[in-house]
N, C-alpha and C positions, 0 to 999 in steps of 0.2 A: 594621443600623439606623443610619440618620444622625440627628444630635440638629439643629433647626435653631435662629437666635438667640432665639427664643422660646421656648424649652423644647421644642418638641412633638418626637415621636418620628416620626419617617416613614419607611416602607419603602425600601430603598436602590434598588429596580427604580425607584421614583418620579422619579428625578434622569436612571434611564439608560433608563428602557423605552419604549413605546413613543408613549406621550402625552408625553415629554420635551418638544415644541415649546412644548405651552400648559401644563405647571406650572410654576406659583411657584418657583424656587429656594427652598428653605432658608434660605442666604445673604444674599437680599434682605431678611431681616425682622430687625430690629431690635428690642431690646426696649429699652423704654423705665421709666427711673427711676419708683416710686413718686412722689406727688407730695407734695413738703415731705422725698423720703430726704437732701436736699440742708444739710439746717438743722444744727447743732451739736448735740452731743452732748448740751449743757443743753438744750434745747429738745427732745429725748426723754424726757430724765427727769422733764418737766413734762408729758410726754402723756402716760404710765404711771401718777404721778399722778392722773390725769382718766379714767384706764379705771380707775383702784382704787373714784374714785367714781360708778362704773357712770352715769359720763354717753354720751349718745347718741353715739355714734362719728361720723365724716364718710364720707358714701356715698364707693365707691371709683369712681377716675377708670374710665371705661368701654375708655379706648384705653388700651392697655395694650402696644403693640408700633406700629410706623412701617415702612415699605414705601419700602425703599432700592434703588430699582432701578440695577444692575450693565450698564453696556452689553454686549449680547449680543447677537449675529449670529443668524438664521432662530430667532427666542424670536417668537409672539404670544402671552401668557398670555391665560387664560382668566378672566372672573371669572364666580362660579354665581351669580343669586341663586333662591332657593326658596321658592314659597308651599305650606307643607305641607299645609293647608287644601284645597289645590286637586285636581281631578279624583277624589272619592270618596277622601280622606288619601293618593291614591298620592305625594304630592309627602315624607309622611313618609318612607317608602321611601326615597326616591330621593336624601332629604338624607345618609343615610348612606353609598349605594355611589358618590355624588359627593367625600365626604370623605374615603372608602379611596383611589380612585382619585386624587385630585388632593390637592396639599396643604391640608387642612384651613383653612388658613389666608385660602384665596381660595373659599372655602366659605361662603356666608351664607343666614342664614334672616328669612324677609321680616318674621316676626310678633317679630321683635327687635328695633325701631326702623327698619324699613323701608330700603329702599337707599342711604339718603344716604350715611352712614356709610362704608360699605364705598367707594362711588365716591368721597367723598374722599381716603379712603385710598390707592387705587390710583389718583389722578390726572394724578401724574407717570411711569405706567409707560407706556411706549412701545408700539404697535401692541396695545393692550392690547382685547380683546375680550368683551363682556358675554353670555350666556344667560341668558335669564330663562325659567323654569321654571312656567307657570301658564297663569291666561285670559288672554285680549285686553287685560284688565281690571292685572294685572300689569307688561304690557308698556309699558302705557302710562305705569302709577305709575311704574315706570324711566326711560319718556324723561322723562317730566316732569322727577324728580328732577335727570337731566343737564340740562336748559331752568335749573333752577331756581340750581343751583352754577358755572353760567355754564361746563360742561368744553369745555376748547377743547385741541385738537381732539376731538369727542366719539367714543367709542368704538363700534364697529360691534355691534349689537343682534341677536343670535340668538334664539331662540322655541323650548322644549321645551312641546307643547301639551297641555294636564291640565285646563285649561277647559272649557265646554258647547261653545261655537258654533267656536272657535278657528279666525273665519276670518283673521285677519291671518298665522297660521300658516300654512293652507292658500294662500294667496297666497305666499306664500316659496316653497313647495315642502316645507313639514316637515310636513304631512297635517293629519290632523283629530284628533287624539290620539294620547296615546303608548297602547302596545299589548304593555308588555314586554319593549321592544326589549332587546338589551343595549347599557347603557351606554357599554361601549368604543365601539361603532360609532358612536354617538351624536357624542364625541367624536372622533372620526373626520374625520366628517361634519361638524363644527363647522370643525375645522381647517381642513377644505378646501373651505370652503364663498363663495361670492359674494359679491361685495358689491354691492349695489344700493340707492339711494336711495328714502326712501318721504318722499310729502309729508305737510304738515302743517297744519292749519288751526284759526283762531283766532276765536271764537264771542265778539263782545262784546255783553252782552244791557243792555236801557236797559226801564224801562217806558214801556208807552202810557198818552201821558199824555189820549188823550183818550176814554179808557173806563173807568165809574167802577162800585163797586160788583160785580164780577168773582166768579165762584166763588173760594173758598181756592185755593192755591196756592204754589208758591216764589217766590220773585222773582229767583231765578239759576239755571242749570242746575247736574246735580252736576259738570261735567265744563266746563271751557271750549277745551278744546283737541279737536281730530277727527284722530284717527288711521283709523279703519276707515270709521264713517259717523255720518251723525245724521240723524234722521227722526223726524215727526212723526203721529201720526194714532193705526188702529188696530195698527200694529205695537207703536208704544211703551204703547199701553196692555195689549198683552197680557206685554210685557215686565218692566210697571210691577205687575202682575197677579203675575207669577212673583218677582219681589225681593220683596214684600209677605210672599208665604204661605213664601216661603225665609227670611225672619227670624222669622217666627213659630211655623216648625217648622224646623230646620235638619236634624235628622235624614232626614226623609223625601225631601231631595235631598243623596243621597251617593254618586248614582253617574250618569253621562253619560246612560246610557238611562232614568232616572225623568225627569231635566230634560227631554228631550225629547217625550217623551210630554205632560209637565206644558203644553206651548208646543202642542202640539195638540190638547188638548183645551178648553185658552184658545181656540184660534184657535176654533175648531169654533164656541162660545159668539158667540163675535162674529159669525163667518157668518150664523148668525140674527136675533141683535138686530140688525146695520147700525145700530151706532149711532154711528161716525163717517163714515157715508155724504155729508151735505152740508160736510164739510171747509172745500172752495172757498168756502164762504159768508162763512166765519171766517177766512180768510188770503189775503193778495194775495204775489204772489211776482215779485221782480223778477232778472232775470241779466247779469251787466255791462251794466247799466242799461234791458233792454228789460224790458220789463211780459208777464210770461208767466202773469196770473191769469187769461187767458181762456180758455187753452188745459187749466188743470186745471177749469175748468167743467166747460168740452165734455165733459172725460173723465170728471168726476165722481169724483175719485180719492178715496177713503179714508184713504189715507198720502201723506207725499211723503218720499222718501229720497235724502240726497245720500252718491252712494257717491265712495270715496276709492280704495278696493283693489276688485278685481272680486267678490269671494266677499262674501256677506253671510247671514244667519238661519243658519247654519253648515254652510256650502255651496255656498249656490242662488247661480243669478248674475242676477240683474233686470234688467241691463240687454243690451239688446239689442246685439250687433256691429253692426249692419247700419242702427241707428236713430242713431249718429250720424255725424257729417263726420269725425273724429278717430276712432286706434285706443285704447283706453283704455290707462294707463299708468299705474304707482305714480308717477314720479318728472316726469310732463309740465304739473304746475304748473293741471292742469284739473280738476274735479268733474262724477262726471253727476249729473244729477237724475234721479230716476224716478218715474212716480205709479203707486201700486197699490190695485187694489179689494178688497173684501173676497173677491171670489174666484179675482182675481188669486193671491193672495199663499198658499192651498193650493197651488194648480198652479206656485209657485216649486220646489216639492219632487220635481214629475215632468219638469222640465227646461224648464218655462215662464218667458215672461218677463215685467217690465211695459211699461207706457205711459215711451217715452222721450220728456224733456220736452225736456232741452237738457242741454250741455256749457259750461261758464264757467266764469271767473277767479275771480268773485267772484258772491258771492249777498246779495240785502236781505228778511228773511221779517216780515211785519208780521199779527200777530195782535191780534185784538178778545176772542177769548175763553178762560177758561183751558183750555189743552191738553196732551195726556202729550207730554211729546217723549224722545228719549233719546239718550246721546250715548258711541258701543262699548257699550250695552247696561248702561247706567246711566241709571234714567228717571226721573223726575217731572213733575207735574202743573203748568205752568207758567204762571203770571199772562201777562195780554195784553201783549205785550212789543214790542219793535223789535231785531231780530238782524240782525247782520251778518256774514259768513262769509267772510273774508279768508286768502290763504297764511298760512302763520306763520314756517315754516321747513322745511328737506327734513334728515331723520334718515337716518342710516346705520344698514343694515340687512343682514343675513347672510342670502344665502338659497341653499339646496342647488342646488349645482354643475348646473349645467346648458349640456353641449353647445353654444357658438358666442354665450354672452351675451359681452357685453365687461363687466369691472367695471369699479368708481368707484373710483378711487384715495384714500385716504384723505388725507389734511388731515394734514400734518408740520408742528409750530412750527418754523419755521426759524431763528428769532433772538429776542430778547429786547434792552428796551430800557429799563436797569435804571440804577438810581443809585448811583456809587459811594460809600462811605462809608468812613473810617478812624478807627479807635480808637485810643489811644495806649495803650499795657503801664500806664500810672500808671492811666488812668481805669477799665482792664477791671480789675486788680487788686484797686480799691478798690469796685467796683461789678458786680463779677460776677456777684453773685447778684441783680441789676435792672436788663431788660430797659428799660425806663423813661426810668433813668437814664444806661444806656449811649447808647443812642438818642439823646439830651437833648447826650451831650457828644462824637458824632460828630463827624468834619471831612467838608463833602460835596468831594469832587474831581473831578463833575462827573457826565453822562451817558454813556453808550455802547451798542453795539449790541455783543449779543454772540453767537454762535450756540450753539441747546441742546448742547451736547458736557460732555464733562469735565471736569473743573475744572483737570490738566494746563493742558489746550489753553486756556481762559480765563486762567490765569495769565502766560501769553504777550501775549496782549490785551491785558490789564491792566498789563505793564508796558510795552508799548507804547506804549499811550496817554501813559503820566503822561513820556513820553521828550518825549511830541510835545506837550504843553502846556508851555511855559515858565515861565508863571506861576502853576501849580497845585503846590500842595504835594506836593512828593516821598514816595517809600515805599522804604524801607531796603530791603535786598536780603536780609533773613530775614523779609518779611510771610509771614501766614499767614491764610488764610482763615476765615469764621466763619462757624458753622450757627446761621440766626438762628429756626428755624422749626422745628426738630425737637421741641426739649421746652421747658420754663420758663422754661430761663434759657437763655443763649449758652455756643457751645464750640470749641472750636479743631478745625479740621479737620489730621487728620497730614499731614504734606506729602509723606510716602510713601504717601498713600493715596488722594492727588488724583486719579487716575485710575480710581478706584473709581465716581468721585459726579459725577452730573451738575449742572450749575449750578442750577438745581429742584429738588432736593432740599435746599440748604440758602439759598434764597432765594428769594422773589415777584418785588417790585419795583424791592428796593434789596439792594445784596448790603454786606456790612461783611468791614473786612479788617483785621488786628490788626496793629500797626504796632511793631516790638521796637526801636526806632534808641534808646530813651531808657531802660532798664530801670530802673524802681526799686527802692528795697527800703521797706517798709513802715514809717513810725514808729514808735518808740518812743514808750511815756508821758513819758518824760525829755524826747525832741524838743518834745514837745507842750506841755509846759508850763516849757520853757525853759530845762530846770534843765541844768547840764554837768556834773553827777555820774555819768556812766551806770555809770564802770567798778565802780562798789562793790555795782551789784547783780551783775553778773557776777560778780564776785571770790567767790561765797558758791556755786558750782557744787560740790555733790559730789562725792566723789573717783571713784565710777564711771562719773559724766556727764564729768569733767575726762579718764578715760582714754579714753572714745570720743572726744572733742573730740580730743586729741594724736594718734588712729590715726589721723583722721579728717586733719587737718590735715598730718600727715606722706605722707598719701595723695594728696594735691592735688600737680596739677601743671601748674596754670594750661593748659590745653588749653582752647580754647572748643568747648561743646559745642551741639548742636545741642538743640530743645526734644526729643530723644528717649528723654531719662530720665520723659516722663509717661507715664505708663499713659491710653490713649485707649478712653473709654467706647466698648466693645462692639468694630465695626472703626471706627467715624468719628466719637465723639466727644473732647473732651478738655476736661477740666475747665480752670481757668484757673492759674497757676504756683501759687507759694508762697506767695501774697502775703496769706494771712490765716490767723487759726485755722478758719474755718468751712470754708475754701476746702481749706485740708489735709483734712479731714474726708469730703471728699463720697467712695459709696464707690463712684466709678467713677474717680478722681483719687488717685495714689499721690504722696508727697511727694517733689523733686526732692530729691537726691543731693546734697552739698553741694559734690562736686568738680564738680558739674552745676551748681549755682550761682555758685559760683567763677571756673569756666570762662564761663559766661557775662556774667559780669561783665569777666573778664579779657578776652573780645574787642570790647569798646565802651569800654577806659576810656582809650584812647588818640584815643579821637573827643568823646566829652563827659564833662568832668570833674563829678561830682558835687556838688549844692552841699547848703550845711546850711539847715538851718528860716530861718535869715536872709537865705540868697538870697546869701552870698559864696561864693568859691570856695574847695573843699577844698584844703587844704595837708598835705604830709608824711605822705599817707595817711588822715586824717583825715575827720571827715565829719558835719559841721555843728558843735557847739558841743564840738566839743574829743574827740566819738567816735571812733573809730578804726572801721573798716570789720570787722573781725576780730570787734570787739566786739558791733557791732549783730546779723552772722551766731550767734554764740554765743550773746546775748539770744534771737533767737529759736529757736535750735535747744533751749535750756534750759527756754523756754516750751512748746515741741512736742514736747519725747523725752515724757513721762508717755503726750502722745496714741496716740505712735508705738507706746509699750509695750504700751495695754491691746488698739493694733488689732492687733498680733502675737499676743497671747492670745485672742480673738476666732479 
């Protein structure tokens, strides 16, 4: 068993068998600090306090671990999501032999706060691939979600089908529901599966405003985006029919074959009544701008449906090959229209088709009276309206391997064009723990373009650039990078580990880099209030504090050393130096070494000499109002051993 950076325990075949392409590494997942584990030890013993008097706790942070992806050669991970609810609870099932098989961690279930979550999470991972696990109706809430977090480049969309109609499925090539399969093959199948473009279309609804007095109604549809189709008439009312009696009995549809029966026995009902027979009367239809309401006269249609994918009612195909000028296509930026009668739309089930009306760009549908419309099989009863039915966007979509298609090449960020920023060691020291503030006392050094790679390869860039502005502020040659986006506050990236982290993982728009050319060290209350007695509170150090002082002291031997005395949270983060009580405390930051601080002192004090509270320059070793440098180190080490003691006890 391998442990991964979030605790969970996952099977060692997971890392080497044979879905090795699309699991999560282990590696990648990072766990992230509690939030406030960062604060001083007083500041615990006042929260302990406040649980004694059983006051209400603070809900816990929900993200609890961060998604560090590692450049890896033939890796697409996989991400699951799952509506358990779906296809009769089979999607329960299925959430657990997805989370033996893959890591657990790229595992999600829908009825947990929905997909967002999870896709931002994984929105820096590279060639990174979605399954969604459900209806139509699932599929959709996904793309949306990506529409909605703006993912660029968005990730390619796969379909395990567990819904009624699940034709968007059946257009891919992934059938008309799952059947048992086993999962391995599924995933299989996933891996090596197509990529193809599916369009997408944008429903903006407006009232008419010159019709008054209207049955009830919505005034919006549930849906305004068209991935499969949206149609108005008797379809959507038998649709609108079956969501109705499915909310108010949810039991009695729990398994594919009652829904379907339920939609033909609706249908059957309507055959008789024709009660959306004069349709045409109530809606005029225009098609890149020509007037086609004469032609649903003539035919007297009952519905009109604009298909997107060729499968629809979950299966049938209405539109005819041979009815229009073009071959239909997911990704050729056209819509058919089809009108269908009421007794059209049985005979879609024996391999019938409808009334083909047209193919266009775009659609204008203007109704006088309220009508069911529905939109992938989400319907309601729709006040007199003014639609318009424009592209929106084309989604990448996964569809089973198929003999002699060509795929669509996915969409690589190739560059980034970010803001430099630099932090000086005095301003990170003193304001470590505020993002705020750090931000507030940045130096910007300018713009650049940088490509997504490593942060190696960026640090190259980087000092390139500042070579080739002359009059931009220079950066000492021990900068160090900073993860401004990880958790709460800011932290140093190891410089041995730059090759680990892509530029996106610890930056959006402006990246910050921590600037060591001026090291300080912290005041003292003496500096602060002017006084130049410092040496008499040292002089009162205990004799077993005085003999680590002398090992300690005797052990130094001015080498400069590198920042690699800090302990770096998890592999990539790192707390900020020594430069505070709170700052020693945090407990993914170990306190630097003294001959670590020495050392680093000793390789800058030949470049800038240190000055005192009064801004002259130190003499004779000295260091502002008559301290000596020895002194201020001791002060604070005197200050910190108690800390150091009780986190050794601990």
């Amino acid at each position: 068993m391998s442990k991964s950076r979030s605790g969970t325990n996952i099977p060692k075949e997971v890392c080497h068998g044979t879905h090795r392409s699309i699991v999560v590494p282990p590696s990648w997942i990072v766990k992230l600090p509690r939030k406030g584990s960062f604060k001083s030890s007083l500041r615990k013993s006042t929260q302990k306090k406040k649980k004694a008097g059983k006051k209400p706790s603070m809900p816990k942070e929900p993200r609890t671990f961060v998604i560090k992806p590692i450049p890896t050669a033939n890796l697409t991970p996989v991400l699951v999501f799952i509506n358990p609810k779906s296809g009769g609870n089979q999607g329960a099932k299925l959430l657990q032999k997805f989370q033996w098989l893959l890591n657990p961690r790229q595992v999600f279930d829908l009825t947990q706060g929905g997909p967002k979550m999870g896709l931002e999470m994984f929105r820096k991972v590279p060639q990174l691939r979605v399954l969604a696990c459900g209806g139509d109706g699932t599929v959709g809430w996904v793309l949306s979600v990506l529409d909605q977090i703006n993912f660029v480049p968005p990730p390619a969309v796969g379909v395990l089908p567990l819904g009624t109609g699940n034709d968007l499925a059946r257009a891919l090539g992934w059938g008309g529901g799952y059947t048992d399969e086993p999962i391995g093959k599924i995933l299989d199948n996933i891996g090596d599966s197509d990529t193809v473009l599916l369009d997408r279309w944008n429903l903006k609804v407006e009232p008419n405003p010159s019709v008054q007095n209207a049955d009830p109604g919505k005034d919006n549809l549930p849906l305004n985006v068209v991935n499969n189709y949206f149609s108005l008439g008797v379809d959507a009312h038998i649709a609108l029919e079956f969501h109705e009696a499915r909310e108010a009995h949810p039991e009695k549809f729990n398994s594919r074959l009652r829904n379907k029966m339920f939609y033909g026995q609706a249908g059957g009902k309507d055959l008789l009544k024709r009660k959306w027979k004069g349709l045409a009367e109530f809606v005029t239809l225009e098609c890149d701008g020509k007037d086609l309401t004469p032609k649903l006269k003539e035919h007297k249609v009952h519905a009109i449906v604009f298909l997107n994918i060729p499968s629809y009612g979950g299966g049938t195909h209405p539109w005819n090959k041979s009815g229009g000028q073009y071959e239909p296509a997911t990704d050729d930026g056209m819509i058919e229209v089809v009108g269908l009668t009421t007794y059209q739309l049985p005979l879609l089930q024996a391999g019938g088709h409808g009334t083909c009306i047209a193919q266009c760009k775009s659609a204008k549908i203007v109704t006088s009276k309220t009508i069911p419309m529905q939109v992938d099989g989400e319907a309601c009863k729709l006040k007199p309206s003014l639609i318009e039915m424009t592209l929106l966007n084309k989604a990448v979509m996964l569809a089973k391997r198929k003999p002699g298609r060509a795929n669509v090449l996915q969409e690589k960020q190739e560059s980034l064009n970010i803001t430099l920023l630099k932090i000086m060691m005095a301003d990170y020291e003193q304001n470590h723990y505020d993002k705020e503030l750090l931000k507030q006392a940045a130096v910007n050094l300018g713009t650049l373009d940088v490509p997504v790679t490593d942060l190696e390869q960026v640090r190259v860039l980087i000092n390139r650039y500042c070579e080739e502005q002359p009059d931009a502020p220079k950066l000492s040659p021990d900068w160090c990078f900073i993860d401004s986006c990880t958790a709460e506050r800011f932290f140093r990236v190891d410089r041995a580990q730059e090759n680990l982290h892509f530029i996106t993982d610890i930056a959006t728009d402006c990246i910050f880099v921590l600037d060591q050319e001026c090291p300080t060290l912290p005041q003292t209350p003496e500096d602060e209030n002017g006084s130049s007695g410092g040496g008499g509170q040292l002089s009162a150090l205990p004799s077993h504090l005085s003999s680590v002082e002398s090992s300690d002291r005797d052990s130094r031997d001015g080498t400069p050393q590198s920042p690699g005395g800090v302990k770096f949270f998890q592999r990539s983060l790192s707390g900020p130096g020594s430069g505070s009580a709170s700052d020693s405390l945090s407990p993914a930051v170990d306190i630097p070494s003294r001959k670590s601080s020495q050392g680093s002192q000793g390789s800058h004090g030949s470049h800038d000499s240190p000055r005192g509270a009064d801004d002259r320059p130190a003499t004779g070793g000295t260091l502002g109002n008559g301290q000596s440098l020895d002194q201020l180190v001791n002060f604070k080490r005197y200050m910190l051993y108690p800390l150091r003691i009780s986190k050794a006890n601990l």
